[in-house]
C-alpha positions as CSV (number, residue, x, y, z in Angstrom):
1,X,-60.4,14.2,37.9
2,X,-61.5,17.3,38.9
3,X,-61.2,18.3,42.8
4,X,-64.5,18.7,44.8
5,X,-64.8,21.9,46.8
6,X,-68.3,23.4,47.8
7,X,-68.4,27.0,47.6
8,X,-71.1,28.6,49.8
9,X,-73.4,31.1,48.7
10,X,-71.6,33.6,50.3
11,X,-68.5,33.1,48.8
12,X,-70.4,33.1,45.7
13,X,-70.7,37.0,46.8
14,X,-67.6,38.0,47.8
15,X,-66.1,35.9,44.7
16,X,-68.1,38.1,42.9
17,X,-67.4,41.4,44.7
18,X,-63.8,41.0,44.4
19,X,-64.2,40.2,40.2
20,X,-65.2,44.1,40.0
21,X,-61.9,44.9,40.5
22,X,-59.5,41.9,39.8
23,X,-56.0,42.2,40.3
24,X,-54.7,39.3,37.9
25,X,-57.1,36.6,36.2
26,X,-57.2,34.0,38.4
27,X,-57.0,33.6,41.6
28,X,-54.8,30.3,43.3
29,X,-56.1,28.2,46.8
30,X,-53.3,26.2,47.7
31,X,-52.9,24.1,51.0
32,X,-50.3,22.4,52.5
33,X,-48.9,21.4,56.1
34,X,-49.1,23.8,58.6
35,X,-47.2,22.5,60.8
36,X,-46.2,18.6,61.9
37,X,-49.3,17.9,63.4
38,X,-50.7,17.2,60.0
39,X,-52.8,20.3,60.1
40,X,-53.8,22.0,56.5
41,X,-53.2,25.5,56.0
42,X,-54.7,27.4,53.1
43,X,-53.5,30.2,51.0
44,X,-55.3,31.9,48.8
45,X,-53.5,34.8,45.9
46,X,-53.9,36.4,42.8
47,X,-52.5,34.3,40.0
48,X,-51.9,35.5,36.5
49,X,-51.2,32.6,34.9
50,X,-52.8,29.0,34.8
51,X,-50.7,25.5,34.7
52,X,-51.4,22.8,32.6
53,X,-52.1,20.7,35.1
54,X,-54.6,23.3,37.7
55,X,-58.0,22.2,38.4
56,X,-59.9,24.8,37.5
57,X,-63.1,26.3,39.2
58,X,-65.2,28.3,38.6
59,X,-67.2,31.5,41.3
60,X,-69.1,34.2,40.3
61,X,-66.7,35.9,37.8
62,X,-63.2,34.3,38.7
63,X,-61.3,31.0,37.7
64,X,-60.0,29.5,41.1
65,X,-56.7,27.7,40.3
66,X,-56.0,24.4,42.3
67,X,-52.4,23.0,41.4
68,X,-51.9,19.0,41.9
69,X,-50.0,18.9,45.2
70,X,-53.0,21.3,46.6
71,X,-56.1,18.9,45.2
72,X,-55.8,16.1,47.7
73,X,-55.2,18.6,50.1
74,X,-58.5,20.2,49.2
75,X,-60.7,17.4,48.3
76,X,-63.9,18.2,49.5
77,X,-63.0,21.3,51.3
78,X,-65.7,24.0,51.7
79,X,-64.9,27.7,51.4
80,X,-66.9,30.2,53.1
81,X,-67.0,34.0,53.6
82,X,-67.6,35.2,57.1
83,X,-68.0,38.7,58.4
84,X,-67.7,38.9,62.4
85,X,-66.9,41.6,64.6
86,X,-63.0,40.9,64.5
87,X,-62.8,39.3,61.7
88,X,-63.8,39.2,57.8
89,X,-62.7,37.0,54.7
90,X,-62.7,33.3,53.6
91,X,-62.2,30.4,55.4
92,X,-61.5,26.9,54.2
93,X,-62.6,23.9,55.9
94,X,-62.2,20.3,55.3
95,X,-64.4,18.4,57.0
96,X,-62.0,15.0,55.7
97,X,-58.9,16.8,57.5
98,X,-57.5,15.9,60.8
99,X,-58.7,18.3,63.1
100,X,-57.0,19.9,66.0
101,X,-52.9,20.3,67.0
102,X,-51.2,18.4,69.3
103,X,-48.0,20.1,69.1
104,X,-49.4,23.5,70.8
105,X,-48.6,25.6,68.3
106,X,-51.8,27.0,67.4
């Protein structure tokens, strides 16, 4: 089964900006634990090859890679692409995920 990630229209454009001038075929989101508050953190890199077993999906002009111990991690995530005055690039947010840190380390 495939995971289930929405990708916002504007992601769809910076997706597609960034397949202009791709560095690799693919690119990988992985997540995993942050920390052991049981918060997600998400990574996202140029990947130039695919596993067997990667979910693939795909943006405007790239395959996102999604390896196994990333998809429940992921499941029904949404990445975005925000531009604000202090910071630009994706964000992924799962709306299933426990939110917040109790240990203080963020």
């Amino acid at each position: 089964m495939a995971v289930n990630v929405m990708i916002t229209p504007e992601a769809e454009k910076a997706f597609s900006a960034l397949s202009q001038d791709k560095r690799a075929d693919f690119v990988r989101i992985s997540a995993g634990q942050a920390c052991g508050c049981g918060r997600i953190g998400y990574q996202m890199q140029w990947e130039t090859e695919r596993a067997m077993n990667d979910d693939a999906l795909h943006a405007e002009g790239l395959t996102l890679l999604v390896d196994p111990e990333s998809r429940p991690l992921l499941e029904g995530s949404i990445i975005d692409y925000k531009k604000e005055a202090m910071s630009e690039g994706f964000f992924i947010s799962n709306p299933n995920a426990p939110q917040g840190c109790g240990c203080g380390g963020h």
